[in-house]
N, C-alpha and C positions, 0 to 999 in steps of 0.2 A: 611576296614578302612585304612587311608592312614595313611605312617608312618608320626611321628613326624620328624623334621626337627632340625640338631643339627648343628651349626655353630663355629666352633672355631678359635678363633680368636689368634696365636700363636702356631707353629709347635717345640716348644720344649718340656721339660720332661712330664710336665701337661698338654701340651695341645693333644702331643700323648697317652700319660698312659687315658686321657679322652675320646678321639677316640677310641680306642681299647674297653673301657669299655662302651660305649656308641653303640657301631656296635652290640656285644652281647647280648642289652638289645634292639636291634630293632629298634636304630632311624636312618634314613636318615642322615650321618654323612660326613661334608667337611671341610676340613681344610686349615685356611687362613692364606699366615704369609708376613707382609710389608717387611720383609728382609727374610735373604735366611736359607732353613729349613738344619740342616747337614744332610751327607750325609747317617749318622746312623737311623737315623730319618725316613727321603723320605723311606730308604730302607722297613722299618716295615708298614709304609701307603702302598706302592706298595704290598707288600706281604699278606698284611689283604686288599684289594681290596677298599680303604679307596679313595675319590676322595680328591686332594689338591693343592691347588698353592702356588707359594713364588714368591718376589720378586713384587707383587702387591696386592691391595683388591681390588676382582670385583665387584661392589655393588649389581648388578644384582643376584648374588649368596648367597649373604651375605644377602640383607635385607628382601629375602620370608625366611626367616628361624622362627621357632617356639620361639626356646632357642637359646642363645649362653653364651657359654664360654668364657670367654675372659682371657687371660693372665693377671698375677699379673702386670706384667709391662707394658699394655696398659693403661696411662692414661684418665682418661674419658672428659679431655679437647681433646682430637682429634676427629676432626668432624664428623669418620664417629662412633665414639662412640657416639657422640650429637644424630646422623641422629637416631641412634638402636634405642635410649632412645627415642626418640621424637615419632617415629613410636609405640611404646609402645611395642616392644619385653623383653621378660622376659632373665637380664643379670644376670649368676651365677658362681660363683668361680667354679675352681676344688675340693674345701675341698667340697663346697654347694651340688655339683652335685655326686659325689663319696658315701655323707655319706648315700646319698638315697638307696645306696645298697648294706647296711652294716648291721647287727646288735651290731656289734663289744661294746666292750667301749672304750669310746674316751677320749683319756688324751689332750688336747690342750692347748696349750706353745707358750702363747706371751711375750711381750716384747721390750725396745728398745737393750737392750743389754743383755748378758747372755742365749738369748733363748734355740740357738743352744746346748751350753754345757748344758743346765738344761735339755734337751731334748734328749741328747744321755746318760744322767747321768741316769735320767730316765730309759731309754730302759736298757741299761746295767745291773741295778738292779733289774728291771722286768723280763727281758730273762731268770735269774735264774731259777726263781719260775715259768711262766707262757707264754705262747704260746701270742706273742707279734711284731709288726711293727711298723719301723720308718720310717716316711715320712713327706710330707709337704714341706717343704722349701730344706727337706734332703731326698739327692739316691733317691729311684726309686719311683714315681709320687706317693700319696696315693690312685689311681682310679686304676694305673694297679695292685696297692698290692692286691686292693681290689675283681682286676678281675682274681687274678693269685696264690694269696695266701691265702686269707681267712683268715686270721688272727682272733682271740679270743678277741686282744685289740690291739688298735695303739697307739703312740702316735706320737702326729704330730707339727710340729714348724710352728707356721702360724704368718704371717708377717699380718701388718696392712691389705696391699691392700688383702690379700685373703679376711679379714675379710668384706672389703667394700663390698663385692658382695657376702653374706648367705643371705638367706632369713631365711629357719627353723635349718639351721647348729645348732645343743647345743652338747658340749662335756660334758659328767660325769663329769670330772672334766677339770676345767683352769686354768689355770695359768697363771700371770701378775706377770713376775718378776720384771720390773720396767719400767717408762715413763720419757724419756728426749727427749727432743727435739730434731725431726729426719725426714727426708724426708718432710720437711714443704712446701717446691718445691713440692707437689703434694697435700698439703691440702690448698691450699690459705693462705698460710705464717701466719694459724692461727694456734695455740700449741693446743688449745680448739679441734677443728675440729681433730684432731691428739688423741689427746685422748679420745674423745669420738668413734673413730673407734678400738682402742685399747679393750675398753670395749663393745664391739661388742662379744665379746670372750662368757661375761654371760649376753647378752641379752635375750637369748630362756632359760638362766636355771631357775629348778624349784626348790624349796626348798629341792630334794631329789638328789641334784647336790651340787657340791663342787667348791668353788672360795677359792683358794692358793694366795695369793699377800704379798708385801714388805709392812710391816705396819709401816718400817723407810722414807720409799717414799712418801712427803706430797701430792705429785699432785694426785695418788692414794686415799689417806686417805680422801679428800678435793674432789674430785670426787665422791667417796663412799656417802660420807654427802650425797649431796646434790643430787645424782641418785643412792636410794637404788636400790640394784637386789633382787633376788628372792632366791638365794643359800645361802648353809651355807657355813659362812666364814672362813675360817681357814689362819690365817694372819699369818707370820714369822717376827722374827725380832733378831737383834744384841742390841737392850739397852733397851726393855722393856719385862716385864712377860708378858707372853701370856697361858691365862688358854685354849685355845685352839685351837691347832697351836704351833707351835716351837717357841722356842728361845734360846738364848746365856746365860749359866749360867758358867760364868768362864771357862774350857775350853771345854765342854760339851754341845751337842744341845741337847736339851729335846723337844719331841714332844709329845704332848698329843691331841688326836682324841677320844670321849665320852669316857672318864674316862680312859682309859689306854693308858701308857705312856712308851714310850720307850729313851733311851739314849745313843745318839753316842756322843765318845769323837771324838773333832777336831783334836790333834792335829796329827792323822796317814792320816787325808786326803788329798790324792794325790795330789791334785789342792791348789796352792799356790794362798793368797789373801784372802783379808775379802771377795771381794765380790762371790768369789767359795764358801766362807763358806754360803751365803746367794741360790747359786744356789746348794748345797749339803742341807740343808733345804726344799728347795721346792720339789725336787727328792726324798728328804725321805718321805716328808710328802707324796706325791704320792704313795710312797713302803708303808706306814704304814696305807692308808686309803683300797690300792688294798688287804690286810695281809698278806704283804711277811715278813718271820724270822726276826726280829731284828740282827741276825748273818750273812744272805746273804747281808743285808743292809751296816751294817760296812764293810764285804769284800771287798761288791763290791767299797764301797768307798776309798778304801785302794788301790783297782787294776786297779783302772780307770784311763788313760792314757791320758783323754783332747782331745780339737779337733784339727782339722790341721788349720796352721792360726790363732790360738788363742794364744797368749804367749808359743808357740811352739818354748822350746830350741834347736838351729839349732848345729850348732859346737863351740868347743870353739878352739881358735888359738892364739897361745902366749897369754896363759891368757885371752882374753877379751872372753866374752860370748855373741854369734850372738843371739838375738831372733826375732822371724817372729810371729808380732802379724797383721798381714796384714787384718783378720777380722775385727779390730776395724778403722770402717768405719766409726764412729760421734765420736764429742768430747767426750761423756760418757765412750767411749769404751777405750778411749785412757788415758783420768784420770784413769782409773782403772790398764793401767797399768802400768804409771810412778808412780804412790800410789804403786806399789808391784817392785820397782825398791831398791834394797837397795848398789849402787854401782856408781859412777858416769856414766851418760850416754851420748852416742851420739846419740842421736834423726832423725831416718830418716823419714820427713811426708810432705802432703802432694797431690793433687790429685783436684777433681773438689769439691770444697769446696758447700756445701748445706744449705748454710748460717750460717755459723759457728760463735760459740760467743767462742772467745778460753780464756773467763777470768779465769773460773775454773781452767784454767791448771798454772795460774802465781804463782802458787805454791813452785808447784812441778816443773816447770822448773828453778827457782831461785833456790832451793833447790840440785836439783841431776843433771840438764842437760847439759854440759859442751859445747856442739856444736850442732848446729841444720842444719841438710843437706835437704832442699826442693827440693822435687821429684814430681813435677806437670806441664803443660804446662802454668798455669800460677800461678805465687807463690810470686804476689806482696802483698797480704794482711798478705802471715805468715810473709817473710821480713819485714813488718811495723811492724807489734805486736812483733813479739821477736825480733827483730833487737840491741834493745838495752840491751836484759836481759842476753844475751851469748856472750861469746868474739868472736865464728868462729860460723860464719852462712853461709853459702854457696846455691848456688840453681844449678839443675840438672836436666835433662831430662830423663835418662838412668839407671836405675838400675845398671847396671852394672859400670858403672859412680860413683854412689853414694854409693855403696859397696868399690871401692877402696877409695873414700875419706876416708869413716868412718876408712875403715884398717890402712891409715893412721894418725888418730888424736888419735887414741883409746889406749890407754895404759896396762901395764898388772894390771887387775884386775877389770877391766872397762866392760858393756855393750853395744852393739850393738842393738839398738830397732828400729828396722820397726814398728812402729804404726802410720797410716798414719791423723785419724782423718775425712778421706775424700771417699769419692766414686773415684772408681777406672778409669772409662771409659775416662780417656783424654788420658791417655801412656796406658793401657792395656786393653784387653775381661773382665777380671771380678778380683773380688780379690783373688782368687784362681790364677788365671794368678801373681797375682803380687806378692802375696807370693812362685811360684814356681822358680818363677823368682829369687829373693832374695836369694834364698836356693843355687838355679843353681850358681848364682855369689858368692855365700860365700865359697862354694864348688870349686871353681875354682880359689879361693886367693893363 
């Protein structure tokens, strides 16, 4: 019998962690990548005898294949994705292809914002009680956990586009912590098309599977209508009762899953913000469906430290307080964290704007933002919108540029916020580059 033929299209974390786990399982396995693979990388395909190029796609190579993988971040507008699909080869994610050899259970965590932190919030509470993996969008690819660890249960943070490409992917349980408009640049600038791959998440579940969702989030509620799923729903919410599912009773989250009910109080939870009170909800509800202690639960929520990037307090220097929210990469992300600003602030943002409607924010920047420093190559559309709502707006190419502005307009008592609003790729590799960046310049004041 001749081997199957496995194509991957993408020489980073998933598209090696799927190599590796794909060679084991016997297929004929080559690795494609339009730009160049690092050097960490190429090393582990050389070593696993793994055949691959970079720097080009050979189609010769590429189009006898059975399956391909394809990277989250190959969109399926480039032609020679047109070419796979028209040829009728079978395209699958790395969550698609991984869970096939798994028995694990699957916790999966989407979202447009909060994913990450509900996700490591998650795992943190979990690791107590029970033999457990995080992957997906985080560390080490979910196919090599799957080929190197074994894991009992994962759970995994899965972005839109993994979802685009499952076929029979269903996690036990998912979660949808909320939907705003994000990455529309790859759905045809429709919100609809956006959210209907969101809930891609509980398309395969069966009524012996669990859906976790925001039941304050109406595009949620108002999608539900009108495309029931097949799982029980366990909704959370901050201003209504919910007989099953969590919510806010003064300062208390109650969660009730058939008939027993457990109660954490808010106010020892680590993570500042309503909206951590809504991703400490969905992470419990997770702990109380898996039956971890009601006592490891509160712990853990009391010791959990947040993610890097995320409203991550950097230094404080003459009184002002730097923070590095460099993950919040759409407006949503960035409302949430001048909403948890309680100081006046100097606003660093900015980056390749993904059609951004920044009315939501006219808030909260008439409210707390006293100066707004644009850090993007191009930064004529924030200039137009806030140009009139702040006295000192300035624009900047350089982080380190726009770190000494802020040093100098910021006052004692005042914050410093990196929340850019935007995708990072005109000045930097990724948002992790840009938050290290930030740190590195504040650190050097």
């Amino acid at each position: 019998m001749t081997k199957q033929r496995l194509v991957i299209l993408g020489g980073g974390e998933s598209g090696v962690g799927t190599a590796l786990l794909a060679k084991t399982k016997g297929f004929d396995v080559f690795v494609s990548d339009k730009g160049k693979i690092k050097e960490n990388y190429k090393q582990v395909l050389v070593q696993n005898d793994i055949e691959w190029e970079d720097e080009k796609h050979s189609e010769e190579k590429i189009l006898n294949a059975n399956i391909i993988m394809k990277s989250p971040g190959i969109p399926d507008k480039v032609s020679l994705v047109k070419q796979i699909r028209e040829k009728g080869i079978k395209v699958v994610s790395e969550i698609e292809f991984a869970s096939k050899y798994t028995n694990a259970t699957v916790i999966g965590i989407t979202g447009s914002n909060g994913k990450t932190t509900t996700a490591t919030l998650a795992h943190h509470i979990l690791k107590e009680e029970l033999n457990v993996g995080l992957a997906g969008n985080i560390g080490d690819s979910f196919a090599k956990q799957v080929l190197e660890e074994n894991f009992d249960n994962y759970v995994l943070e899965i972005s839109s586009f993994q979802l685009d490409d499952i076929i029979d992917f269903k996690p036990k349980i998912a979660v949808i912590t909320n939907i705003t408009p994000d990455h529309l640049d790859r759905y045809d600038y429709k919100f609809e098309n956006y959210i209907a791959s969101k809930f891609r998440i509980a398309k395969n579940q069966s009524k012996d599977d669990y859906l976790i969702y925001d039941a304050d989030d109406e595009v949620i509620v108002d999608y539900l209508k009108k495309n029931p799923v097949q799982s029980t729903l366990l909704p959370f919410s901050l201003v209504k009762t919910i007989e099953n599912g969590a919510y806010l009773d003064k300062e208390n989250i109650k969660i009730t899953i058939d008939n027993t009910q457990i109660i954490m109080p808010t106010n020892k939870i680590a993570l500042e913000g309503k909206h951590n009170v809504k991703n400490a909800m969905a992470a419990s509800t997770v702990a109380h469906l898996l039956k971890i202690r009601k006592q490891t639960i509160r712990e853990s929520l009391e010791n959990f430290q947040g993610v890097e990037h995320r409203l991550e307090h950097v230094l404080k220097i003459n009184k002002v307080q730097y923070i590095n929210d460099s993950k919040a990469t759409n407006v949503n992300a960035t409302y949430f964290a001048l909403e948890s600003m309680s100081a006046p602030t100097v606003w660093i943002v900015g980056g390749v704007d993904k059609g951004n409607d920044y009315q939501e924010l006219f808030r909260f920047v008439n409210e707390k933002v006293k100066a707004i420093i644009c850090l993007g190559a191009e930064n004529e559309k924030l200039m137009s919108t806030f140009g009139n709502m702040v006295d000192v707006i300035i624009e900047t190419q350089f982080m380190s540029e726009a770190v000494k502005i802020a040093y100098k307009i910021a006052e004692s008592g005042d914050n410093v916020l990196l929340s850019p609003a935007c995708a990072s790729f005109d000045l930097f590799e990724n948002y992790e580059d840009r938050g290290r960046q930030f740190k590195n310049a504040v650190r050097n004041l």
